[in-house]
N, C-alpha and C positions, 0 to 999 in steps of 0.2 A: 299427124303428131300423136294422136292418141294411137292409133297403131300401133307407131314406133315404140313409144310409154310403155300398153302392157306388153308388148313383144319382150323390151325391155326388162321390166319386173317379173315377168313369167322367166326368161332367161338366169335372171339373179336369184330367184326363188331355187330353180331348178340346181343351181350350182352351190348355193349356201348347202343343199339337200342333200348334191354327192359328196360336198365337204364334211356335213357330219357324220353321214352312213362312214366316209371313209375313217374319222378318229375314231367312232366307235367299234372299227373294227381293231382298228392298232391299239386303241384299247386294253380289248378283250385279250389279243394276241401279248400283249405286254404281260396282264394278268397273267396268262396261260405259263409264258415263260419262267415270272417268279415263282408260281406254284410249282411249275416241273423242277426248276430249278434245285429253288431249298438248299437252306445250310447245313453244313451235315449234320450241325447240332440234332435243329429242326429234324431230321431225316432219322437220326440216331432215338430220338426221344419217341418219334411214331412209332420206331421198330419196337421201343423197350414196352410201348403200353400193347401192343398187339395183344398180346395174353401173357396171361401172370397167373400165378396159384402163390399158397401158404409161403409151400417151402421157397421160392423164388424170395417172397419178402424178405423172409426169415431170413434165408442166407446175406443178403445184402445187409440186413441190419444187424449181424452178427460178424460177418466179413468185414463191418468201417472200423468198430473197434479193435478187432483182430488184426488189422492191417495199422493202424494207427498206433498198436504199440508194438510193432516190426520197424515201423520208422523212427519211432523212440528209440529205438535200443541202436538202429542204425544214424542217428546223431550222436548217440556216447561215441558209439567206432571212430568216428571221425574226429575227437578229440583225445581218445584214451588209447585206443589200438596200438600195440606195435607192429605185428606184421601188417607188409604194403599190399597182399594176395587179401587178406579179410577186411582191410578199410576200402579196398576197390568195391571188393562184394558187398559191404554195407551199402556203398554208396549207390550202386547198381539195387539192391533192393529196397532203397527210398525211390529212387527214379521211376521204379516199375508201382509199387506200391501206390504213391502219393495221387496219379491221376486214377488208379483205379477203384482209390476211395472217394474222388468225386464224382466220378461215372456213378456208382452205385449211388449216390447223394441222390442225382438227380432222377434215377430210375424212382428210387422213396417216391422224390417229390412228384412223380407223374404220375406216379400213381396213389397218389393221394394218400399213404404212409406216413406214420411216424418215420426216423431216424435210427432213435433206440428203440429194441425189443422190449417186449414186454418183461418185468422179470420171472426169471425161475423158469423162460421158454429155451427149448432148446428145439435145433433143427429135425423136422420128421425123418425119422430111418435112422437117425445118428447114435453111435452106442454110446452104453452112457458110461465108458470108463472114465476113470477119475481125471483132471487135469494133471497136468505138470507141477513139480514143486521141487525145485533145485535140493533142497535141503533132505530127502529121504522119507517127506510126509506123503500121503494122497489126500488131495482136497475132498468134499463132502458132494463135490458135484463137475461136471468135465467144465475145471478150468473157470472163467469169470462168467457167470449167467450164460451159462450153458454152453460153453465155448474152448472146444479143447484145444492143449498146447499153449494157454494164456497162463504169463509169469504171475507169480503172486509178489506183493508189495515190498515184502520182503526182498524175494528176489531180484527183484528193478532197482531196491535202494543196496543191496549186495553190488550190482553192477557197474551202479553208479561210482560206489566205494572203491572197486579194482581199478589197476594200471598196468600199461603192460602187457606183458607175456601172461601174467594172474588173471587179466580181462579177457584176453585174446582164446585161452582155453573157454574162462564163463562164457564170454558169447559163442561163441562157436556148439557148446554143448545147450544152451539155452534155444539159441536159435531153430541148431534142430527140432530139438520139442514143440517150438513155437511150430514152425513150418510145417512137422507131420499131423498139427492138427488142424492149420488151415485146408493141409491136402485133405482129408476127412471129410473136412466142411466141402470143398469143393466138388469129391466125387458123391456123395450126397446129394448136392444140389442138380449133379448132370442126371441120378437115376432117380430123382423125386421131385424136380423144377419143369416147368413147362415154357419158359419164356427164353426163345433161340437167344437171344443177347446175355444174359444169365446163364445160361448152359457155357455158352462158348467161352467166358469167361471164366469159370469155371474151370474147363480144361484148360485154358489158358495158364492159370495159377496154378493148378497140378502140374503139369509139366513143368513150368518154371522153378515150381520150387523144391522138386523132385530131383531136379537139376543140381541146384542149391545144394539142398543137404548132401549131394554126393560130395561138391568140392568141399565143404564146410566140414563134412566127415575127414577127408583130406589134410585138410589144414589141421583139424584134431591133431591125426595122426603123425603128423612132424611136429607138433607145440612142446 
């Protein structure tokens, strides 16, 4: 009987033994999987901290504003517009716009950033012509803290005032100005930025809105 016993217990021992060896390998291997896995958030947010410099911040924190009042002016379109060729396009550049000011948000937050720039900074390399100013002024500085192609207050509350064919010209001519000064901002950040997520977005926006102003020139040109 005692034979039998520790035979016994030595056999239960032995088997509880390969049962744990065995969880902790499935485990590990489970572990293994969610790591490699990863959400593309997660995957998106590793790439963006990879490396960073000045101008990479810079542009993002100058690019949320900038884009944020492109989707302003593309919410009037949607209520004031009369041509159906320019409320499409508004609505197409809130669509592109809106997620790629959150993307940039959260590049900030990974890297340990403010939002807003600092004031009175402006993007490295970037000239420093004056902003936009519908009304035949030059602002004192390119556009809102350092940021060219941005409407002045005036001109937002002008825009809001028009309807119609009267609106469908202002934005159309505003617009562009806005757009060739985020192009600016963006070919700047691809020859003075060091972080691939920021570059590529960058060309991203250049191309698109290069796009942009040609139909938007377009539409000018029959209003």
């Amino acid at each position: 009987m005692k034979r039998t016993t520790v035979r016994r217990t030595a056999l239960a021992g032995a088997a509880l033994s390969a049962l744990l060896v065995t969880a902790a390998c499935s485990g590990n291997d489970m572990a293994g999987m969610e790591h490699g896995s990863g959400s593309p958030t997660a995957s998106a947010s590793a790439s963006a901290t990879a490396t960073f410099n000045d101008a990479d911040v810079m542009f993002a924190q100058m690019m949320i504003p900038h884009h944020q009042q492109a989707v302003e002016m593309a919410d009037l379109a949607s209520a004031r517009a009369n041509d159906p060729e320019l409320k499409d396009l508004a609505a197409k550049i809130k669509a592109a716009q809106d997620p790629e000011i959150n993307t940039m948000k959260g590049w900030l937050a990974a890297w340990g950033k403010p939002t807003a720039a600092p004031s009175g900074h402006s993007m490295p390399g970037m000239s420093s012509a004056p902003g936009h100013d519908m009304h035949g002024t030059s602002s004192p500085t390119p556009g809102a803290s350092g940021m060219p192609g941005m409407m002045t207050d005036k001109d937002m509350a002008d825009l809001k005032a028009a309807q119609g064919t009267e609106f469908d010209k202002m934005f159309a001519q505003m617009m562009i100005a806005h757009h060739k000064g985020a192009i600016e901002m963006a070919k700047t950040e691809q020859a003075q930025g060091s972080n691939p997520d920021a570059k590529a977005l960058a060309a991203k926006i250049a191309a698109d809105q290069e796009a942009e102003v040609r139909t938007l020139q377009k539409i000018l040109d029959r209003l």
